[in-house]
MIDOSE-1310 file (N, C-alpha, C; in nm, 2 decimals, decimal comma, always signed):
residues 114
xxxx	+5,25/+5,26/+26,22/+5,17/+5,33/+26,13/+5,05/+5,25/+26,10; +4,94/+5,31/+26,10/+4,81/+5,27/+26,07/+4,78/+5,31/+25,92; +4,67/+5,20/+25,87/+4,64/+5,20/+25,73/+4,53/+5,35/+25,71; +4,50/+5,42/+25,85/+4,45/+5,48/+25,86/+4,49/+5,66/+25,86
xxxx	+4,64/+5,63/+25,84/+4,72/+5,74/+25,86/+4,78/+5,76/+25,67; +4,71/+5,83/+25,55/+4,76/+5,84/+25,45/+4,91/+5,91/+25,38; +4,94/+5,82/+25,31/+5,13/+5,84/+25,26/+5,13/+6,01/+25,23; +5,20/+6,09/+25,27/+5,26/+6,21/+25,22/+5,29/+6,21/+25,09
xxxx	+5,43/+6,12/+25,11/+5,49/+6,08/+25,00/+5,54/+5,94/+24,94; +5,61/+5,91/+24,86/+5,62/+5,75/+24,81/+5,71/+5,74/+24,73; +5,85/+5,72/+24,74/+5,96/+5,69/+24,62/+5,96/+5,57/+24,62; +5,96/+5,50/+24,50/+5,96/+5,39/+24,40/+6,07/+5,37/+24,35
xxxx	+6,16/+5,49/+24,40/+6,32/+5,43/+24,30/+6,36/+5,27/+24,32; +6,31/+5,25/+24,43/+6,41/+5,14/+24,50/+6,29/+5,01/+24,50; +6,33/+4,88/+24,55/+6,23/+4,77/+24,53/+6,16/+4,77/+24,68; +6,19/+4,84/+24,80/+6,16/+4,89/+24,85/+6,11/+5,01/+24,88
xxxx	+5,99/+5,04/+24,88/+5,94/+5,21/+24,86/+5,95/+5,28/+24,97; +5,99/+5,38/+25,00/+6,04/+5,46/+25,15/+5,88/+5,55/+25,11; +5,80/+5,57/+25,25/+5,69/+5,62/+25,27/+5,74/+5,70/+25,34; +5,67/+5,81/+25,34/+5,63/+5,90/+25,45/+5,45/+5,90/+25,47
xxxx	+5,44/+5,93/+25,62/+5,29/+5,95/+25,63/+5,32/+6,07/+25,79; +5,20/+6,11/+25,78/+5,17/+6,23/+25,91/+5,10/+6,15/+25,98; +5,15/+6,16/+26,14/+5,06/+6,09/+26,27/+5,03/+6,25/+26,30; +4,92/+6,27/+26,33/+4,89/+6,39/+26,36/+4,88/+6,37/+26,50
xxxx	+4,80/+6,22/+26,57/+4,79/+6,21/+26,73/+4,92/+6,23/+26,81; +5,05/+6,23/+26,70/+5,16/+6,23/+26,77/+5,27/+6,35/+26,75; +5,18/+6,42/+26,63/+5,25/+6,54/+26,59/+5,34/+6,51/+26,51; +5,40/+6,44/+26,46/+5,50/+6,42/+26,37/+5,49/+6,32/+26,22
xxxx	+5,59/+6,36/+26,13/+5,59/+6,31/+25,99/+5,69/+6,17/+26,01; +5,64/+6,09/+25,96/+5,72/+5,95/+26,01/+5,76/+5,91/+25,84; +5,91/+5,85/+25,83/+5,97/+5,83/+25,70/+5,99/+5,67/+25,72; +5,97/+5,58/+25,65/+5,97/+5,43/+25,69/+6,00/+5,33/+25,51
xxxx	+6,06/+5,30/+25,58/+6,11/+5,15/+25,44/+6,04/+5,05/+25,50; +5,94/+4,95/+25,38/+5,92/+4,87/+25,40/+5,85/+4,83/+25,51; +5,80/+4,96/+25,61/+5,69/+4,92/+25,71/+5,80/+4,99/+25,85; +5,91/+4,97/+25,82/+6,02/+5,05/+25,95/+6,02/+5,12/+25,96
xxxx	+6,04/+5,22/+26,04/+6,05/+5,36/+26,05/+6,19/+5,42/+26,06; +6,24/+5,49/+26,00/+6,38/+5,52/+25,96/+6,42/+5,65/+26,03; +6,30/+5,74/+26,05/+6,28/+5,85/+26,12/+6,17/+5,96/+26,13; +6,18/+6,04/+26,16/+6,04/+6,14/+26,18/+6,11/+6,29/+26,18
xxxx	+5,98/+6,35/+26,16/+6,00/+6,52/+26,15/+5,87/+6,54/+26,26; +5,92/+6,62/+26,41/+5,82/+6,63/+26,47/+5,77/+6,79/+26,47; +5,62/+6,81/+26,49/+5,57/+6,95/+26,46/+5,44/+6,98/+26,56; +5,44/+7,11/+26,55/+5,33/+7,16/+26,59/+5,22/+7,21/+26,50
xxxx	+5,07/+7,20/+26,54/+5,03/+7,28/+26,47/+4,93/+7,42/+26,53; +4,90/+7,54/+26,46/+4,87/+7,65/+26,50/+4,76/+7,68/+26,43; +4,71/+7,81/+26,39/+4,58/+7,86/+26,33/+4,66/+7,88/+26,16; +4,66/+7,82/+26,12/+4,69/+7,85/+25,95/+4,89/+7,76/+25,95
xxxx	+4,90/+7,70/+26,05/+5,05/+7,74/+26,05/+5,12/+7,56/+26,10; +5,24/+7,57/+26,04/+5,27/+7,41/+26,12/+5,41/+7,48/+26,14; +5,48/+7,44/+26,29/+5,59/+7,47/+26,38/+5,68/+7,34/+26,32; +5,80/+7,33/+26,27/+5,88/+7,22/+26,29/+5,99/+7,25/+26,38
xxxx	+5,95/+7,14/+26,48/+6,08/+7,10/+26,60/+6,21/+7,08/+26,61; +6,19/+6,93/+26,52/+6,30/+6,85/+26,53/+6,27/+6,75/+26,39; +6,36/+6,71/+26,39/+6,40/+6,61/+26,26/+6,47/+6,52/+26,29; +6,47/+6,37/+26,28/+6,58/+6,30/+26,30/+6,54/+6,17/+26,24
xxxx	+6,66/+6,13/+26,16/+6,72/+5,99/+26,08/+6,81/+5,91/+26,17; +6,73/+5,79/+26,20/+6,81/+5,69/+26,26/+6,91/+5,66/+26,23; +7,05/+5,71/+26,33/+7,18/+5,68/+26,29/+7,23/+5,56/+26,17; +7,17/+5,47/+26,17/+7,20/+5,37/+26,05/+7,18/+5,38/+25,95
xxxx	+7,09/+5,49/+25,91/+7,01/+5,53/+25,76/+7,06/+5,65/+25,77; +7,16/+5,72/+25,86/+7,22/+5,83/+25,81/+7,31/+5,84/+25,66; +7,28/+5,98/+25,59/+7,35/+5,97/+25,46/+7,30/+5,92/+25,31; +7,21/+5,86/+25,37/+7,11/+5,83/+25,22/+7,03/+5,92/+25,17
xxxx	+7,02/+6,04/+25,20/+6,93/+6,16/+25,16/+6,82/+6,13/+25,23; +6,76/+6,02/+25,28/+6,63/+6,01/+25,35/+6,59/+6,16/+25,46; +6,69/+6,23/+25,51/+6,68/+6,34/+25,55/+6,59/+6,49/+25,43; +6,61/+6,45/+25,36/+6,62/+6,54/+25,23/+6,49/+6,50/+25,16
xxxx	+6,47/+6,33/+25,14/+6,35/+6,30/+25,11/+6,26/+6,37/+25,21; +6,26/+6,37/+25,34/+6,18/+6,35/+25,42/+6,09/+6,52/+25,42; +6,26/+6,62/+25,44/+6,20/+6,78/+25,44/+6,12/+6,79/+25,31; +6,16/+6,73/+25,17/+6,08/+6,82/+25,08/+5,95/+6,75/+25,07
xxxx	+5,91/+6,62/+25,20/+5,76/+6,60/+25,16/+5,70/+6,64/+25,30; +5,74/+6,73/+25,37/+5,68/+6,76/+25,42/+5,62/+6,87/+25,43; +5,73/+6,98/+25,32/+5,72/+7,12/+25,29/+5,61/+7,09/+25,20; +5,59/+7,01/+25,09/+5,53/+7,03/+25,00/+5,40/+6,96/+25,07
xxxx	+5,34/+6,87/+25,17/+5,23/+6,88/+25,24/+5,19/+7,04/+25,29; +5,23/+7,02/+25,37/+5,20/+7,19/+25,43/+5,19/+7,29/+25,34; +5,27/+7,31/+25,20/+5,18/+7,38/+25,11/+5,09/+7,31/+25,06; +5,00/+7,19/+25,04/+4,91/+7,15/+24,96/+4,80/+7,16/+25,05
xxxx	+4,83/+7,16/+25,19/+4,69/+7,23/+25,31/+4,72/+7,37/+25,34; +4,82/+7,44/+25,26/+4,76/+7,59/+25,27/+4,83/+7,63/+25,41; +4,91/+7,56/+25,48/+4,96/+7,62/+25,60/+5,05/+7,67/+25,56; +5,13/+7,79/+25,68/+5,26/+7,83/+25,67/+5,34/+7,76/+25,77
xxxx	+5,45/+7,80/+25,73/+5,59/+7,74/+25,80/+5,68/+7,82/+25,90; +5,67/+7,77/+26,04/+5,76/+7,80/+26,12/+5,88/+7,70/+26,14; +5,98/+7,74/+26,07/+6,08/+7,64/+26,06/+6,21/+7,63/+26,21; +6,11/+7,62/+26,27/+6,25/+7,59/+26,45/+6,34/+7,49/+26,44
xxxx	+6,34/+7,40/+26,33/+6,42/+7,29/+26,31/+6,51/+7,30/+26,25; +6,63/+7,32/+26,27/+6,81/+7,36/+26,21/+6,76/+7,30/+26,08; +6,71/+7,17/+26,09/+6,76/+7,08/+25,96/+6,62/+7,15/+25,85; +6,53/+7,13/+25,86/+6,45/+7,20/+25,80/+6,48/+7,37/+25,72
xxxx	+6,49/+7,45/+25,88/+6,54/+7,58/+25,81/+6,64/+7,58/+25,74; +6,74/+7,49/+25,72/+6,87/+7,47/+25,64/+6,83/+7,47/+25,45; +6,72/+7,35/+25,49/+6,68/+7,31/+25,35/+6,54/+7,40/+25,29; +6,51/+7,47/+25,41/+6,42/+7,60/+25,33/+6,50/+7,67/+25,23
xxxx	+6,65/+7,73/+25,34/+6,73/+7,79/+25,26/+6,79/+7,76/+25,14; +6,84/+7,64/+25,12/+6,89/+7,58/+25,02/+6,78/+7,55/+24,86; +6,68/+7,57/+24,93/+6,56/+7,50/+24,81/+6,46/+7,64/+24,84; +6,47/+7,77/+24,76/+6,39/+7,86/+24,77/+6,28/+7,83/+24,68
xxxx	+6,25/+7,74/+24,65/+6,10/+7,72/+24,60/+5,99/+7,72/+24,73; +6,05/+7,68/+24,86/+5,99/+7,66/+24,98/+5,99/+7,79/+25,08; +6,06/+7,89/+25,02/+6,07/+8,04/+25,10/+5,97/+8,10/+25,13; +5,85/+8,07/+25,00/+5,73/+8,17/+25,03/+5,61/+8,13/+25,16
xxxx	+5,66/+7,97/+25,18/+5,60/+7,90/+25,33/+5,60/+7,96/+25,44; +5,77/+8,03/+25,46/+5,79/+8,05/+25,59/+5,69/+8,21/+25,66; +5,65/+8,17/+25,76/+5,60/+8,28/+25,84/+5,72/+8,39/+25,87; +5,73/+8,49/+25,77/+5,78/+8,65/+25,87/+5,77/+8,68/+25,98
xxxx	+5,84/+8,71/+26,08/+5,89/+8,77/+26,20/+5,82/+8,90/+26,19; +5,72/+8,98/+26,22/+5,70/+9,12/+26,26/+5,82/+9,23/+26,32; +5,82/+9,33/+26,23/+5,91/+9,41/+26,26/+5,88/+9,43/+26,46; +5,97/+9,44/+26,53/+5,98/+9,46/+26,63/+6,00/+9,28/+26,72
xx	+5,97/+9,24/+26,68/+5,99/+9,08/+26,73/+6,08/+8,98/+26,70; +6,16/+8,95/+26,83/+6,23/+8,87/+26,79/+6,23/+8,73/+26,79
């Protein structure tokens, strides 16, 4: 991560702060302690719209909610630039569902399209 890539988000619970920042050159949201990278949310982006792919927490930081930190700053990016949400990501679509404050993100399917 470059100094050039600004934080998403920033929890302070801890004496180490877990960041998130968006690499846009790489398409994905990167979640990191202390300068490491713990894992990423990779995406697409479209005309008004951001695609999420995939999501993944490095098996060793599995379980600490850093999964959960990670979706709700990334939902709440994408609404603060006004995009919608194509959620292709199990884990993502999971926590759309679970947290309907983020339901009005998602892009509707057109009747006739599957």
């Amino acid at each position: 991560m470059s100094a050039s890539d600004p934080p998403v988000g920033r929890d302070t619970s801890s004496d180490d702060a877990v960041e998130i920042r968006d690499r846009p050159p790489e398409g994905r949201y990167i979640i990191s302690l202390g300068g490491q990278p713990l894992g990423f949310s990779q995406y697409t982006l479209g005309s008004g719209e951001i695609t999420f792919i995939h999501t993944q927490i490095d098996r060793e930081f599995e379980g600490r909610g850093l999964g959960l930190r990670l979706a709700g700053a990334v939902l709440d990016d994408a609404r603060a630039r006004g995009l919608r949400v194509r959620p292709q990501c199990p884990f993502i679509a999971s926590y759309i569902k679970a947290h309907p404050a983020y339901r009005d993100l998602v892009v509707r399917r057109s009747p006739g399209r599957s």
